[in-house]
Every structure is written in structure tokens, then in C-alpha cells.
PLY file of the C-alpha trace (Angstrom):
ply
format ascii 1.0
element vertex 453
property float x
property float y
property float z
element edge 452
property int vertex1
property int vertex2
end_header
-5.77 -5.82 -4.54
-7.64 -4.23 -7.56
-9.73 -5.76 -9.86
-9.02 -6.63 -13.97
-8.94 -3.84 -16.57
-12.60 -4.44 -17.60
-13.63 -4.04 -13.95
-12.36 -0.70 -12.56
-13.64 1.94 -10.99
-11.89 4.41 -13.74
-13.69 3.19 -16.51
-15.94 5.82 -18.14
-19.31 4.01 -17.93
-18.53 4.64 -14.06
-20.78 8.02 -12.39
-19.61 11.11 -11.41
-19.49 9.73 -7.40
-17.34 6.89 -8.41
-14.99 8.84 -10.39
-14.47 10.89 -7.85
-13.48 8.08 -5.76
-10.77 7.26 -7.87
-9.31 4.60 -5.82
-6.69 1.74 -7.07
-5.79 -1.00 -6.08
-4.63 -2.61 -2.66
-5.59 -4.88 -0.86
-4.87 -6.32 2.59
-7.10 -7.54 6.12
-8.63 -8.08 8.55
-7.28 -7.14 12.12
-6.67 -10.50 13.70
-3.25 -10.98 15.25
-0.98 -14.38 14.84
-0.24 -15.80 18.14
3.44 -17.16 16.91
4.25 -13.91 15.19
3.20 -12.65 18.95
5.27 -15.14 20.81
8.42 -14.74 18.20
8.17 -10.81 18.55
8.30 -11.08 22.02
11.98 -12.55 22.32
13.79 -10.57 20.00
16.33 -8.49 20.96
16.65 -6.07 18.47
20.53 -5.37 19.17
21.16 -9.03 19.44
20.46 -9.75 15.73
20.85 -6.28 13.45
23.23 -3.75 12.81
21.18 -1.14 12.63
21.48 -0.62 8.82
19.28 -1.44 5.97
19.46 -4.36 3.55
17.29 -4.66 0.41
16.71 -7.74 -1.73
15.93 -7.32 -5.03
14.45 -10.03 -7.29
11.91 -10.42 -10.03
8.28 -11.69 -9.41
7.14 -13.66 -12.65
4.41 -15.68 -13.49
0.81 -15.56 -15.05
-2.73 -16.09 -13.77
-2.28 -19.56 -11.96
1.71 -19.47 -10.82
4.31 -17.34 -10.17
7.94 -17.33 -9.04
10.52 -14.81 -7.97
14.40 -14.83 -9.40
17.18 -13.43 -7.26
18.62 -10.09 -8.58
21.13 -8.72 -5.90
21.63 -7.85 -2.30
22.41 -3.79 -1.14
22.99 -2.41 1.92
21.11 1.02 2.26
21.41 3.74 5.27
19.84 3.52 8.81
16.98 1.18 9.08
14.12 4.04 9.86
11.70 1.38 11.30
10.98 0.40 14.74
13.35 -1.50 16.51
10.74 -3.81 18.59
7.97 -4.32 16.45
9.85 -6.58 14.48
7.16 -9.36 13.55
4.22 -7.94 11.69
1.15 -9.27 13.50
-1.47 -8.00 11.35
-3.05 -10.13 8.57
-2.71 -8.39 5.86
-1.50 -8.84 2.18
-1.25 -11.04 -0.73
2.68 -11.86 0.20
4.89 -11.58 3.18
8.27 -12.58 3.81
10.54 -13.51 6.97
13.92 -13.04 7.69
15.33 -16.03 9.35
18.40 -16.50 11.29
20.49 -19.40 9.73
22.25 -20.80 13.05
19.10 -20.87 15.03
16.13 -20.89 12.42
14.31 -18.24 14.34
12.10 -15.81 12.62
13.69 -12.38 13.74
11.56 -9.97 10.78
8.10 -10.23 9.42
6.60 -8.11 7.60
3.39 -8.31 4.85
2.87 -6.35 1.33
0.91 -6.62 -1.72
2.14 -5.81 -5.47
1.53 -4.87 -8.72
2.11 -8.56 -10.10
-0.60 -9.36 -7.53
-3.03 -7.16 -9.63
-1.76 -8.03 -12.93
-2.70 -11.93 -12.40
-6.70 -10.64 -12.61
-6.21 -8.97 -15.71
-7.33 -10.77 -18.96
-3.31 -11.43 -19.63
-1.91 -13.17 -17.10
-3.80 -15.95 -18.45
-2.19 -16.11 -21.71
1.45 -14.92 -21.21
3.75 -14.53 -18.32
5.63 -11.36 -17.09
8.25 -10.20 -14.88
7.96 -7.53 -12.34
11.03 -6.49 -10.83
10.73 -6.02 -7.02
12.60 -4.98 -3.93
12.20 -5.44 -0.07
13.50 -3.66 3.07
14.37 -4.92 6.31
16.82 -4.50 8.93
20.28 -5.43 7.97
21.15 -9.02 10.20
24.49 -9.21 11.98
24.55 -12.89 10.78
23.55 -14.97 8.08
20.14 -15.25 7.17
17.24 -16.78 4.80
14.77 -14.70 2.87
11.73 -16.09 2.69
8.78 -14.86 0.35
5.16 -16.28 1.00
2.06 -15.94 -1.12
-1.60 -16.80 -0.73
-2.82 -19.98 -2.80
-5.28 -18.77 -4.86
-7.79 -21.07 -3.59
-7.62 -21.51 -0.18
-6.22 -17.94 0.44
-3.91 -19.49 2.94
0.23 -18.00 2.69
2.34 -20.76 1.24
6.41 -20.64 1.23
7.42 -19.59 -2.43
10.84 -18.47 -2.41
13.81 -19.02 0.02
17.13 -17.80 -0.33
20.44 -18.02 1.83
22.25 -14.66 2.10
25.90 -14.51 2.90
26.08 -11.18 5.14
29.77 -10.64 4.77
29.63 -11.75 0.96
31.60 -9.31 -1.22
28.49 -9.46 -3.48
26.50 -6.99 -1.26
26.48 -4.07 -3.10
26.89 -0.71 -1.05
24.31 2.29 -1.97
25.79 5.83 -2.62
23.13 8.41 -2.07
22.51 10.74 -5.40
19.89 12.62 -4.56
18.76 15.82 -2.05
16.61 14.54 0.87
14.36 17.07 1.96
12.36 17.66 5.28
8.96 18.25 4.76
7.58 17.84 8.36
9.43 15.90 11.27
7.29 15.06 14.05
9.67 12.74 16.09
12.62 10.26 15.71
12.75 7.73 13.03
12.62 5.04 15.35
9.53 5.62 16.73
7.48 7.33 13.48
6.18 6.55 10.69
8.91 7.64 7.81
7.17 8.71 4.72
9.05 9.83 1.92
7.57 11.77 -1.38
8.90 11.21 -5.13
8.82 13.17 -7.83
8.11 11.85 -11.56
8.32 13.81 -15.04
9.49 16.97 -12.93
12.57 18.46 -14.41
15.39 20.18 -13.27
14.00 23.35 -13.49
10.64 22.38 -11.51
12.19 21.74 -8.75
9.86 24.27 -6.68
6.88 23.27 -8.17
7.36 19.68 -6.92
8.14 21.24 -3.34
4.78 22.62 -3.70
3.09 19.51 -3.94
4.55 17.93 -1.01
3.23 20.91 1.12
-0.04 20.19 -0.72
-0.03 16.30 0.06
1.30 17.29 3.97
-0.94 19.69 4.38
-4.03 17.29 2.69
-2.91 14.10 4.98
-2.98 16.08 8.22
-6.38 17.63 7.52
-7.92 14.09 8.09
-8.33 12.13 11.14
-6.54 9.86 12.79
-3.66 11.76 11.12
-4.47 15.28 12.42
-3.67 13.93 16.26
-0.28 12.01 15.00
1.33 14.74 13.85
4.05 14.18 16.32
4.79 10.59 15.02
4.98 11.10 11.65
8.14 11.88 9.55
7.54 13.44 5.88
10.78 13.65 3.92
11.11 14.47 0.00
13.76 13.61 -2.40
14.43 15.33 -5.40
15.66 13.47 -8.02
14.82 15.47 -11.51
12.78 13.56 -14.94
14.42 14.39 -18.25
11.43 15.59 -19.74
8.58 16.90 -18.21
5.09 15.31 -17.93
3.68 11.52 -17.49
3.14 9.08 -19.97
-0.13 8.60 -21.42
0.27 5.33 -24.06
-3.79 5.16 -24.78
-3.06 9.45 -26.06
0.42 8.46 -27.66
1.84 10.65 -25.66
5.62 9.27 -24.00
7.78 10.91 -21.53
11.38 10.29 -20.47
10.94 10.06 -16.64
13.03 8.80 -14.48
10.35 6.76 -12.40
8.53 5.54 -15.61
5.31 6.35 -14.79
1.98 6.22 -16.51
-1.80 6.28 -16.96
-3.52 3.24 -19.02
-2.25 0.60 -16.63
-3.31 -2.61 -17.54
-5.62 -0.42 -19.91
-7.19 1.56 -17.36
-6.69 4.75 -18.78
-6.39 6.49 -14.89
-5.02 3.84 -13.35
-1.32 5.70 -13.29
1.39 3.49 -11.90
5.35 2.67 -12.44
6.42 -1.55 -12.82
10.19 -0.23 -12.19
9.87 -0.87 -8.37
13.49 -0.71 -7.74
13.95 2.01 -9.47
11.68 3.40 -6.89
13.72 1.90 -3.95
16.92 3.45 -5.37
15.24 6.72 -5.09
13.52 6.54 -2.02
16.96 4.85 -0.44
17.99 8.88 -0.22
16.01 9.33 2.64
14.96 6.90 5.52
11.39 5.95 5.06
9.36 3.65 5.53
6.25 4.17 3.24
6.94 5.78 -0.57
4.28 7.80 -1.97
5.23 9.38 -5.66
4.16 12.66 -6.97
3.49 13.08 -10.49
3.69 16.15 -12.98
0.92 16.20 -14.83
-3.12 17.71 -14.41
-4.79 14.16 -15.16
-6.36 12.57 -13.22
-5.36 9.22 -11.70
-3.14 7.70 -9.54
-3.21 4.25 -6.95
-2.28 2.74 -3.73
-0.85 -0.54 -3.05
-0.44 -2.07 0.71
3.10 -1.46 1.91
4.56 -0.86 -1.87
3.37 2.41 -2.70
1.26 5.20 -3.13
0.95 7.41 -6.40
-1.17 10.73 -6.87
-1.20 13.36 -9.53
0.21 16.58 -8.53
-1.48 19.00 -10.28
-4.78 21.07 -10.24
-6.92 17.33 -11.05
-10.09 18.91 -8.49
-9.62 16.98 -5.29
-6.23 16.00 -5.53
-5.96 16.18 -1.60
-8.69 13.96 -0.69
-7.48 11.41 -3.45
-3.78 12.10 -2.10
-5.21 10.84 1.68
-7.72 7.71 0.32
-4.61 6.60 -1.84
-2.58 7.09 1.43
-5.22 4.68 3.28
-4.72 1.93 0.39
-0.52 1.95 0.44
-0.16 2.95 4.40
-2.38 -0.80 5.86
-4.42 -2.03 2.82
-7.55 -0.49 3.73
-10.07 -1.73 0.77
-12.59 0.15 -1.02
-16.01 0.75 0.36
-17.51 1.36 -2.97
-19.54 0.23 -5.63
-19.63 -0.61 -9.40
-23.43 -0.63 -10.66
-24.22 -3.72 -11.81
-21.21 -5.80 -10.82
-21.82 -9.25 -8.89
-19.05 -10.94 -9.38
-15.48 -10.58 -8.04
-12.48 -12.79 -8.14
-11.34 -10.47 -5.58
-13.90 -11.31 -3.03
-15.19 -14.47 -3.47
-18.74 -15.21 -1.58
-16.85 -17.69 0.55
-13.82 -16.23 2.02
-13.50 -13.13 4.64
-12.07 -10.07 2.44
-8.57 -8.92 4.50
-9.21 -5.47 4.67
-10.14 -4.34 7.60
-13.33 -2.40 6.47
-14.96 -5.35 4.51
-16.53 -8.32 4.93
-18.78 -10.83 4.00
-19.55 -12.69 7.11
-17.68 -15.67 6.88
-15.19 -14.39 9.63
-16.51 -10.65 11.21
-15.43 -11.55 14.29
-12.27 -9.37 15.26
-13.29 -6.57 12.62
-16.00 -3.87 13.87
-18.49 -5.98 15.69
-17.74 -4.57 18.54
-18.55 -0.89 17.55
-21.77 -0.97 15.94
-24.43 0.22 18.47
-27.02 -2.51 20.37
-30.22 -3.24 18.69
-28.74 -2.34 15.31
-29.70 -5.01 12.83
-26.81 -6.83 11.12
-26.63 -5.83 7.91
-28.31 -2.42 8.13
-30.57 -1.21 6.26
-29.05 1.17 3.73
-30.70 4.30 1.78
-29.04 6.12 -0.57
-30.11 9.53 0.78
-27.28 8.43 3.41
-25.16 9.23 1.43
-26.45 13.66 1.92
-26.42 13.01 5.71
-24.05 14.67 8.21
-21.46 11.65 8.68
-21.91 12.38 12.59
-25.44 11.09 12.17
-24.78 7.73 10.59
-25.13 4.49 12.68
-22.15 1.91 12.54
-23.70 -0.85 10.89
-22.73 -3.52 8.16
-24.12 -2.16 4.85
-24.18 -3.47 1.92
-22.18 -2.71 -1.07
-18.60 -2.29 -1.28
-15.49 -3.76 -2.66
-16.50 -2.93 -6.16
-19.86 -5.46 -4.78
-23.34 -4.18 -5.36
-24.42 -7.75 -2.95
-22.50 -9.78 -0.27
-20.22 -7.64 1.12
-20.35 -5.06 3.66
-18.97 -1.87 4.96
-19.64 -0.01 8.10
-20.80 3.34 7.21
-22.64 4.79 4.11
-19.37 7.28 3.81
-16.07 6.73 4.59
-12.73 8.50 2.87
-12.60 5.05 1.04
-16.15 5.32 -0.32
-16.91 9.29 -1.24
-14.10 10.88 -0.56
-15.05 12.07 3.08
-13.69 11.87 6.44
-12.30 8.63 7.22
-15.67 6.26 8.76
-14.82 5.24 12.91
-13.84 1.86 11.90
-11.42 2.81 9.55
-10.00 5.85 11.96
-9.40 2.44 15.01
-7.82 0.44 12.59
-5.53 3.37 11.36
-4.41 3.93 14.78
-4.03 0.72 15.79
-1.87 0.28 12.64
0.14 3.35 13.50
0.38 2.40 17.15
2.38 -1.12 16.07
4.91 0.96 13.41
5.76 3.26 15.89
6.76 1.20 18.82
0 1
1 2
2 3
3 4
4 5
5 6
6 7
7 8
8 9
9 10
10 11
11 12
12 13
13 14
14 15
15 16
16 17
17 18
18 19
19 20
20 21
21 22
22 23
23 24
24 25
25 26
26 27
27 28
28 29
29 30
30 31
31 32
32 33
33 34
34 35
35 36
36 37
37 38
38 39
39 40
40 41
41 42
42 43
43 44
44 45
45 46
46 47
47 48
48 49
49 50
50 51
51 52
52 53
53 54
54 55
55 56
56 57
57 58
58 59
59 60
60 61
61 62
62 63
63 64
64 65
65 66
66 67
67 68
68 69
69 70
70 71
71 72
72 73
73 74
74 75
75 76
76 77
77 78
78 79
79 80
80 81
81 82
82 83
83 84
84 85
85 86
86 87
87 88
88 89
89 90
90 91
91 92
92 93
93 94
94 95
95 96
96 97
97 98
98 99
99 100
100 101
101 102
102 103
103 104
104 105
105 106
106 107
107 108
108 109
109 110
110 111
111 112
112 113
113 114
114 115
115 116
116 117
117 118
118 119
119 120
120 121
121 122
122 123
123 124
124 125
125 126
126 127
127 128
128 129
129 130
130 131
131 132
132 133
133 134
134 135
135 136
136 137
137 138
138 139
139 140
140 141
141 142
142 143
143 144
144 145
145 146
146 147
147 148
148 149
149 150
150 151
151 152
152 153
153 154
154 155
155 156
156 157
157 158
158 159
159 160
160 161
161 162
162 163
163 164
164 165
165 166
166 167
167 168
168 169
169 170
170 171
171 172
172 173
173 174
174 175
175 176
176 177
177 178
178 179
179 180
180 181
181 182
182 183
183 184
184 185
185 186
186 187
187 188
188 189
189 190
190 191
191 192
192 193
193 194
194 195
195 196
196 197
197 198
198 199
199 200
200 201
201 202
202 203
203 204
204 205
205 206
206 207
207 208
208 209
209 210
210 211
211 212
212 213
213 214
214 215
215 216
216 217
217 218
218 219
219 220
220 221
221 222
222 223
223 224
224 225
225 226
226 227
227 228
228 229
229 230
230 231
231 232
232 233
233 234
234 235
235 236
236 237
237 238
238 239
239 240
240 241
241 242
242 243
243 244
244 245
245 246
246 247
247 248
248 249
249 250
250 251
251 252
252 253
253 254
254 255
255 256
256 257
257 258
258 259
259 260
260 261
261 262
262 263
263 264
264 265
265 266
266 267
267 268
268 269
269 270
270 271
271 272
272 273
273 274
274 275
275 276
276 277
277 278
278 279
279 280
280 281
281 282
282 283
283 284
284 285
285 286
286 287
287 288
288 289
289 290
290 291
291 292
292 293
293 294
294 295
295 296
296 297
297 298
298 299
299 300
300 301
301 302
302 303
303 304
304 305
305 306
306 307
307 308
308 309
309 310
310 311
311 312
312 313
313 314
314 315
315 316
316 317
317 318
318 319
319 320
320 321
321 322
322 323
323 324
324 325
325 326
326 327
327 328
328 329
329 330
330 331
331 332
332 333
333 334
334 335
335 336
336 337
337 338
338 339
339 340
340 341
341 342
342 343
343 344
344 345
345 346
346 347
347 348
348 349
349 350
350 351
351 352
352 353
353 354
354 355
355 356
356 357
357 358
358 359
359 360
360 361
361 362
362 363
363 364
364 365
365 366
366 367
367 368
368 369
369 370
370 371
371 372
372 373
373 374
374 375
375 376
376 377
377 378
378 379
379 380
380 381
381 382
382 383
383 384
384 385
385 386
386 387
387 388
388 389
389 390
390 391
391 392
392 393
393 394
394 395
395 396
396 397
397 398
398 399
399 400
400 401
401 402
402 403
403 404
404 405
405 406
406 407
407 408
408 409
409 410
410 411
411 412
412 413
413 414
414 415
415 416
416 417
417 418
418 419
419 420
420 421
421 422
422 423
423 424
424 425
425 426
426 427
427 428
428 429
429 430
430 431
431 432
432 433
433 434
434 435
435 436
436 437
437 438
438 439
439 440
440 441
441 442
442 443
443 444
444 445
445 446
446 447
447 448
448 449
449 450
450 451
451 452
């Protein structure tokens, strides 16, 4: 997740290096595996239980700072699930929210799968502790042959531990299911295998009209071209599925509320979210699924028309850039990508900031690039060298060095945290904007490894 309004990294007291950085929000963990989710995944049969289909619930997530609650909105049944068809039960640890699918005759847990939100961020911001708000949302998941219960878990606050907040019978031959009509062109950028075993991503456009249509193309060259000039990306060319769908704005540009500038786009994007004048984001989620429901994906990253700077990333939801000439749109195209593809957290830091209700001193952050100690083991313990000390020493003139020269360590500052949290290189794609750091290339892999099973 991200941090309140009065916290980010975009405000304007922030340095040149940090603005640069740009990064949003996400959030999401540490590596460890759950040895149910294992022992579940391991006697599934994916032909046993789904049609091969997709089926999207759609609710609204409400609440404030302290609570929240989701209200059913409607069931749909999309085209041809593009995920894997055996790794079915998410095993990673990562997320503010999950949510199961669970067969009603035999209770079994057939789909996992983790996330985070936009809701999730609101509830730090100065607001959510005087009003409440809705958020409408919308998940994915194989469509079951059977009945089944959706169930939607969230971490306590406190204890950071995933409690059962929602549950919900679904009929699946109810004549409330609503069937999706496709609208829009789907467009191959680059397909590297089947959709089975890739990753799917598919690319949005926002305030691009009808008569921009080629410009838009453009970009998604841009953001192909920007993601495979990175490592661990580069080598999984051939698992990894880019498709775009043009769907045209009514008026071209993005809104910019804090300028008084609005603009009729279909995706409703814009900058000042939650007052952050670049944090640029949509809260119309499923319009975003509708859109993205023309192609088979997996992972949604939206494109915007405009040449401000700004965009966000949020674990398993998705990914937002600006498409035009912002300087470094690539690189902030690939460490958005890092944030929405498995949660990887930011690596760096606000001058002057102690305090985070983010990272508290006394819980293990869930990235997979941070920590504080509390629980390292299973992160990158293993990789940094013998006879390093733990934490490293750090020196800002690290920051000039060749990257191949840097030790793997555990050096302070990161998460937004001048003190008490740690990140294993001095650069990293989610610090300055460089090549992705050795830890974060493993756990990218490993991530990639399980969606493409």
C-alpha cells in the first residue's frame, strides 16, 4: 500500500531523485509459502471443478479508517479464463485482501488468489477517519462447474493477520449471471506463448479519442518495448502475452481537479488523488474490468493521454502510467509494472519521515524487498555474501556506483523510512529508477514461474 496524502513521495518538498522515482502505491510480501494453500493446490483437478470460462464478481468495498464492508453488485460470465490451470491456490503472502472460491458440496478451497486496492490506500488518508466511502470493485477467477462461495479476507489492522469479511453463495446456473458482449478491438501487441501458460497483460487507453487511435498504439510499443529492456523480463519474453484494447475517451486528455481542468474519459482517470497532485488513478474499477474483459488478461495496466507526470501501481489491481513525453516514462512504466505485477514495495526514502502506519516498527513489511527484522527469514538472507554485516553500512556515494559493484546487504532506508527498515541494495528499479536489484529480479521470477504453470 501507499501512504496518506500528506506523506507521498509526489509532494513538491520531495528532491529531484525522489521525484523521479515516482512510485504509488502497492503493497504486498514477503515470499513465504502457506503449507494448506500447498496441500489444497495439490489436489485440484482443474477440469474437475471449472469450465474453463471466466466469472467476475462485482461488489462495492465501503468503509472508513477502522472498518469496512463489501455489498454484492452482480455476477458476469466473461471469455476464456487466461490464467493457469494448476496454479490454482496462490501461495505467496502477499496483499491487504484475498479471497477463495469454495466449492459448496464439499467446502474445499478450489481458487486463491491475493490483491490489494485503492480503498486499502484511502483508509490512511486523513478522510477515512471522518466519513465513509464506497469503492466499487471486481474480481476474476475461473468460472466453477458447480455452486460456490466467494469469500473476501482482509488483514486486521492490528495484528495484520487475514480475517473472513465477506461470504457469498453464488447460484452458477442462476438466470441472474449476466453474460458479457465484447465492444471493443483487442489488439496483439507481443505474444510470447499460450494463455495458459503466460502471463496475459493487457494495456488501456484513457482520454484518447477516436481519432488517436495510433497514437495510443504507440504507447503500447513504448511500454513493450520499456518492460522488456529490464531484467528478469528481457529472458521471459516467451511467456509473456501483451494485448491492447482500444476502447476510445470522448474528449481528449486526463483530469486534473487541483488545475480545474475535467475531461470526459471513459476510464475516469485523474491526477490529485487523494490530493496528491501526481498520484493519477481511476476509483471506477469495473469500469476497468469491462474494458479489459475484451481481451484475456491477467494483469491491466492503463495508458493515459496526457504529458504530466504521474501515474501508480497497485498489487494485482492495476497499473497506470502517463503516455506521453513525461522524461522517463519507460522506467516509471516498468517500476509501476513491479508494484501492480507482485506488490514489490518501494525502496526509497522521504527525508525526514519516521513514522509510518504502513510499516509499523513491529511487524515484517510483506513486500518482498523490505523488512524490518522481525521476520527476514525466507526473504534475501540467503543471498547477501558471508562476512557482510547485517544491516550494511550505507553511503550515499552508493548511490554513483556501477550497480554490479554493490554488495547485497540490508540497508537502511526504504519504504518511505529514513530508520528501521531495510532494503538490499543502494539501487534497485524500485529505489532510482535503475535496473531491477538481484533480490527483486529472484522474487520476480519466482513470481512469474507460479503464474505460468
Amino acid at each position: 500500500m501507499k501512504k496518506t496524502a500528506n506523506q507521498r513521495e509526489y509532494s513538491t518538498s520531495f528532491t529531484v531523485l525522489f521525484l523521479l522515482s515516482l512510485t504509488l502505491f502497492t503493497s504486498c510480501s514477503s515470499s513465504k509459502m502457506a503449507a494448506n494453500a500447498n496441500a489444497a493446490k495439490d489436489s485440484i483437478v482443474y477440469g474437475d471443478y471449472f469450465t474453463g470460462n471466466t466469472l467476475r464478481y462485482d461488489f462495492y468495498h465501503s468503509g472508513n479508517s477502522n472498518n469496512e464492508y463489501y455489498t454484492f453488485d452482480c455476477v458476469m460470465r466473461e471469455g476464456v479464463w487466461a490464467g493457469s490451470h494448476t496454479a490454482l491456490i496462490n501461495p505467496f503472502e502477499y496483499g491487504e485482501q484475498h479471497f477463495r472460491i469454495v466449492d459448496a458440496s464439499s467446502s474445499k478451497v478450489i481458487y486463491k488468489n491475493n490483491y490489494c486496492t485503492l480503498f486499502n490506500e484511502w483508509q490512511t488518508t486523513p478522510e477515512a477517519a471522518s466519513v465513509e466511502r464506497s469503492f466499487p470493485e471486481g474480481l476474476i477467477f475461473p468460472e466453477p462447474k458447480n455452486d460456490f462461495y466467494i469469500e473476501i479476507y482482509a488483514r486486521n489492522k492490528s495484528t495484520k493477520k487475514m480475517e473472513k469479511k465477506h461470504s457469498h453463495l453464488v447460484r452458477i446456473n442462476s438466470y441472474n449471471i449476466r453474460p458479457f458482449e465484447a465492444q471493443y478491438e483487442s489488439i496483439d501487441i507481443h505474444i510470447g506463448g499460450d494463455i495458459e501458460h503466460s502471463l496475459d497483460i493487457v494495456l488501456l487507453p484513457d482520454g484518447f479519442t477516436a481519432g488517436e487511435k495510433d497514437k495510443f498504439l504507440a504507447s503500447c510499443l513504448m511500454w513493450q518495448n520499456a518492460l522488456f529492456g529490464y531484467a528478469p523480463f528481457t529472458q521471459n519474453k516467451h511467456r509473456i502475452n501483451i494485448r491492447a484494447v482500444w476502447a476510445p475517451s470522448q474528449q481528449s486528455g486526463i483530469s486534473e481537479p487541483g488545475n480545474g481542468k475535467w475531461c470526459n474519459t471513459l476510464l475516469g482517470t485523474r491526477f490529485f488523488t487523494f490530493d496528491s497532485e501526481r498520484y493519477q488513478m481511476t476509483e471506477d474499477f469495473q469500469t476497468v474490468r469491462d474494458i479489459a474483459a475484451n481481451a484475456p488478461y491477467e494483469s491491466i495496466f492503463i495508458l493515459t493521454n496526457t504529458d504530466k507526470y504521474g501515474g501508480g501501481g497497485i498489487y494485482n489491481f492495476y497499473g497506470l502510467g502517463s503516455a506521453g513525453k513525461t522524461g522517463r516514462t519507460g522506467e516509471v512504466y516498468v517500476h509501476e509494472f513491479g508494484h501492480s505485477l507482485m506488490g514489490l514495495g518501494d525502496e526509497y526514502v522521504e527525508v525526514g519521515n519516521t513514522v509510518s502506519a504502513l510499516y509499523p516498527a513491529n511487524k515484517e513489511p510483506w513486500e518482498a524487498n523490505l523488512t524490518t527484522f522481525v521476520n527476514f527469514k525466507g526473504k534475501w538472507e540467503d543471498m547477501i555474501p558471508a562476512g557482510t554485516p547485517v544491516p550494511t553500512p550505507y553511503d550515499p556515494s552508493m548511490l554513483n556506483m556501477p550497480q554490479g559493484e554493490l554488495t547485497i546487504g540490508t540497508y537502511e532506508g526504504g519504504g518511505y523510512l529514513e530508520k528501521g527498515i531495510f532494503r538490499p541494495t543502494p539501487q534497485c528499479m524500485m529505489n532510482q529508477l535503475r535496473d531491477f536489484c538481484p533480490v527483486c529480479i529472484r522474487a520476480i521470477e519466482k513470481y512469474l514461474d507460479y503464474i505460468c504453470k
